[in-house]
N, C-alpha and C positions, 0 to 999 in steps of 0.2 A: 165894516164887515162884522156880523156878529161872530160868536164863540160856536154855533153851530154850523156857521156858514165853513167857515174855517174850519172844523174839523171834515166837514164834507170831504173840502178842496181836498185837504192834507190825505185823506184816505185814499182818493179819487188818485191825487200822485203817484200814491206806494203802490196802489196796484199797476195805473199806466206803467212805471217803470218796471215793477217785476216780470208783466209779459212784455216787456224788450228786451232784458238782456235777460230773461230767463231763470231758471233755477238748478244754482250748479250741481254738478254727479257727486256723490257721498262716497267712500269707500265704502263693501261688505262690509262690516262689522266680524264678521267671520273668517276672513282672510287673514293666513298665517303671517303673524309678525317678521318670516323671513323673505316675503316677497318682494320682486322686485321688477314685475311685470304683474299687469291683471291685464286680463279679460273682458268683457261685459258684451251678452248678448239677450237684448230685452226680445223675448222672443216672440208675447204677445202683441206689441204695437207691430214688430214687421209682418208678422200674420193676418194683424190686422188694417195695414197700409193699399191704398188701390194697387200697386204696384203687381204685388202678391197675390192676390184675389183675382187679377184681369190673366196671368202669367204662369203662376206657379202652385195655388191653392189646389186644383182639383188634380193635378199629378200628384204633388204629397198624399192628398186624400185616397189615392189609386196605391202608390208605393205600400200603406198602412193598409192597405185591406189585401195587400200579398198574405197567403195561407199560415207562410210562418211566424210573419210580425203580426198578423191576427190574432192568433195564438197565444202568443207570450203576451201581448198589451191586455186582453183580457184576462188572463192568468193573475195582470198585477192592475187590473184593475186601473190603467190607466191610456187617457187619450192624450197624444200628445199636441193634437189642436186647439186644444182645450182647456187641459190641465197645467202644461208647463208654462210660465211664465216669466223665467228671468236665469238665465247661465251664467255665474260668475267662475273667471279661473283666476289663479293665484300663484307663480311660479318664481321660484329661481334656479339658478344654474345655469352656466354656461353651453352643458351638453348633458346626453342622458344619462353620463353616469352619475353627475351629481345632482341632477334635476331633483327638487322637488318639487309637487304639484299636488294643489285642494281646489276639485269643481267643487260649487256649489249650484243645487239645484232649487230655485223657488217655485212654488206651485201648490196643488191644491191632490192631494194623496191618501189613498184610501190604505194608512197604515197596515189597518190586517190582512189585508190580499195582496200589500207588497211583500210583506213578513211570509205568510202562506207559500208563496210562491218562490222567494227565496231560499225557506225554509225545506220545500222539495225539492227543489235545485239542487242542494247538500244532499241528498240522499239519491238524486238520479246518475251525479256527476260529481260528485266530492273530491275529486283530483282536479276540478276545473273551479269549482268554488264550494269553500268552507266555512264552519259558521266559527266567529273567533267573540270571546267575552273580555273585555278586560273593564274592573269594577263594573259602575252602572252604565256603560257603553255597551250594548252588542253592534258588532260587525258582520262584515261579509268579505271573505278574503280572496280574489280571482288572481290568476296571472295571465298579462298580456303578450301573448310573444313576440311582438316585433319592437316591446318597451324594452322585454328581459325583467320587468320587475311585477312585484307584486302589489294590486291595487286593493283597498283597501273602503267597503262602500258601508255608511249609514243612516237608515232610516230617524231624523234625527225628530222630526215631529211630522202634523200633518202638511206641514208645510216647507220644509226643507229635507234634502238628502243632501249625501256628502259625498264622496270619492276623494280620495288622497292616496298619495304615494308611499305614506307610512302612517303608521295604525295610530304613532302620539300627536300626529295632525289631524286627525278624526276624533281622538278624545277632548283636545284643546279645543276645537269649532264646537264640542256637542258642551261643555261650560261653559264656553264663551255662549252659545245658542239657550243657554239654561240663564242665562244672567242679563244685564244692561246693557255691556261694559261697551264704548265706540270702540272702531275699529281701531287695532295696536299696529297698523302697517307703519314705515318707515316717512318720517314728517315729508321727504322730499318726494317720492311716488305720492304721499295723499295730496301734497300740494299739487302735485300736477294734473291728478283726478277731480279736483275740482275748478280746475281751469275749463273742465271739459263741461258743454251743456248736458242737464241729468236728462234731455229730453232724448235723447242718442238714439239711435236704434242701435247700433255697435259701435262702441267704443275701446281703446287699448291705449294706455298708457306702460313707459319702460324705461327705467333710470338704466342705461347703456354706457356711463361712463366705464373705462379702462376696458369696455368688455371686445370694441372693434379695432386694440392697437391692433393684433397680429393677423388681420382679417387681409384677405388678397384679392381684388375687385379682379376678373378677368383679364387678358390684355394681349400682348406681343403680337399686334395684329388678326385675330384669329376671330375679331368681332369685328360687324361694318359699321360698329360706334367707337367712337374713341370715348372711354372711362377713366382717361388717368390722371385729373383732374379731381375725381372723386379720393381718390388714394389717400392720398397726405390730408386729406380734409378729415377721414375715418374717426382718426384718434380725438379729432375735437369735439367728436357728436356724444354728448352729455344723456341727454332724454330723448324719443321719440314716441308721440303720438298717434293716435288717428280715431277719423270719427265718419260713422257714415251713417247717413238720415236719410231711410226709407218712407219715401211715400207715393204721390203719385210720377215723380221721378227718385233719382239715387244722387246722393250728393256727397260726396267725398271731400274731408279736409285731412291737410297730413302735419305736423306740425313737428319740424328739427330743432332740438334745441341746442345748439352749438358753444363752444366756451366763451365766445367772447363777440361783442358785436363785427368786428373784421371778418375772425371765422367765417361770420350768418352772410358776410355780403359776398364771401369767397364762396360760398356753398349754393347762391341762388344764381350768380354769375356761372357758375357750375352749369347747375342746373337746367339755366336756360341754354345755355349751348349745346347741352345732349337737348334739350325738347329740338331744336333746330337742328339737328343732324336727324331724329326720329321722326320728324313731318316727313318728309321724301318717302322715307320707307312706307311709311302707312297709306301715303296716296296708291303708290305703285301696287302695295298688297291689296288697297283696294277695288283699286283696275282691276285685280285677278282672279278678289273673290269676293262676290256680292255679301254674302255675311261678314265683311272684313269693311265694309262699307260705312256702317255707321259709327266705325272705332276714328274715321277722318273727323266726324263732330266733335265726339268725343276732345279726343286729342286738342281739338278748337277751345276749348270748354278750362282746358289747364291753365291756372296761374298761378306764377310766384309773387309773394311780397315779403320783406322783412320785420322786423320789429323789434328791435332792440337784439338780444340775443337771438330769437327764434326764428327759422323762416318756415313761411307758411304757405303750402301748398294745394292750390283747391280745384275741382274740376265736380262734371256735372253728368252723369246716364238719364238719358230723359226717357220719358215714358214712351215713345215716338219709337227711340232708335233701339231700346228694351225688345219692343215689338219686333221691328226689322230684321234683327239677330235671332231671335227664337223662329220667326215665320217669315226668311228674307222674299220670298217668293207672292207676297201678298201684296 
């Protein structure tokens, strides 16, 4: 074989193999170094998925052109069909008092007409949001009332905004946004973000150790599932994932990561025996009510398997029963 031949082959490999197992999720680069949950929602492939277009495209389009969100999207100079591109969150905390939280927003934004219109904002409504400087950062400072706290939004170029839960999360992402630097998130969440395909349409990844000792699953009878199985297992669930991939069906995987391989066999043995006490119910609900009908596939659709530590949980919305449920009557 010549020296050309061979390199043919070898190229001809790398790629076969890259579109099989695909190319893993990166962290934000922007995401606060105390996170311990992210987010990701790639917002223009599922806008741009059949699913969406056949189902849900021209309702959105209808919602957007109500008088008041007309209004304002023009004011800032932004469509959100169009311009927005990619949602990442970044969180810790257990609850909201110590919650913190950085969305980030990717997309394509017409800096002076968000400024403009922010800018007015502060002078229409200044006790609902304020404009805050600190160094080369300007802000926008709003309060949410069912958070109790104060968020914190920056136009950080034409292509990123910010929102966070505290103003030194917003100056950190606009350095960090002003430089190279990879993401500084915690080695065990980015390891597990890139377990995940970067093709996702949503994706969540969350280091959950110690956080579900003192968590109490329902019980003493008062549910027609027996749960208590899951209980003692709580404390062992390390990481939990999830990944759904919009296209012209929906495809869900959930991914447990347990402490130890025993754990993961106790957890799916679990699992399958609530899925088997949950079939009954959904046939009956769907005897009763035809939109409840194509959740029996559905349910058909769920499987567990293990894998060392992890179990993996995956099931399937087809494009079919999508339909059935929005228009049961067709």
């Amino acid at each position: 074989m010549t020296q050309l031949h061979r390199l043919v082959l070898g190229s001809a490999l790398v790629v076969g193999l890259s579109a099989m197992t695909g190319r893993a999720a990166e962290p934000d680069r922007l995401l606060p170094a105390s996170s311990d949950s992210v987010l990701q929602v790639n917002v223009r492939q599922i806008l741009d998925a059949d699913i969406t277009k056949k189902y849900a495209l021209e309702q959105l389009k209808q919602l957007l052109e109500g008088n008041d969100a007309k209004k304002i999207l023009t004011e800032l100079g932004l469509n959100p069909l169009k311009d927005i591109d990619q949602v990442v969150m970044g969180s810790s905390g257990a609850n909201k008092d110590d919650m913190k939280l950085l969305i980030i927003v990717h997309g394509k934004f017409n800096v002076d007409k968000v400024t403009r219109a922010a800018e007015a904002q502060t002078k229409r409504d200044p006790d609902k949001l304020s404009k805050v400087v600190e160094g080369n950062t300007t802000m926008y400072k709003t309060t949410i009332d069912n958070l109790d706290k104060d968020l914190y939004a920056s136009i950080l170029d034409e292509n990123t905004i910010v929102v966070a839960s505290e103003k030194k999360m917003v100056i950190t992402a606009a350095k960090t946004n002003s430089g190279n630097e990879p993401a500084n998130i915690k080695g065990e969440l980015a390891s597990l973000i890139r377990k995940i395909d970067g093709k996702a349409s949503i994706y969540a990844a969350s280091i959950v150790k110690g956080k579900l000792d003192e968590v109490k699953i329902p019980g003493g009878g008062q549910l027609p599932i027996d749960l208590s199985a899951f209980q003692e297992l709580l404390p062992k669930i390390e990481t939990l994932s999830f990944v759904v991939q919009v296209k012209s069906d929906v495809s869900i995987e959930i991914t447990v990561g347990m402490k130890n391989d025993t754990a993961a066999n106790d957890f799916q043995t679990a699992f399958d025996e609530f899925m088997k006490q949950v079939k009954p119910l959904i046939q009956i609900a769907g005897a009763a009510e035809p939109r409840a009908k194509p959740v029996i596939d559905i349910i058909g659709t769920i499987k567990s398997s293990t894998k060392n530590k992890d179990v993996v949980i995956v099931g399937k919305v087809t494009g079919a029963n999508i339909g059935k449920m929005v228009n049961p009557d067709d």
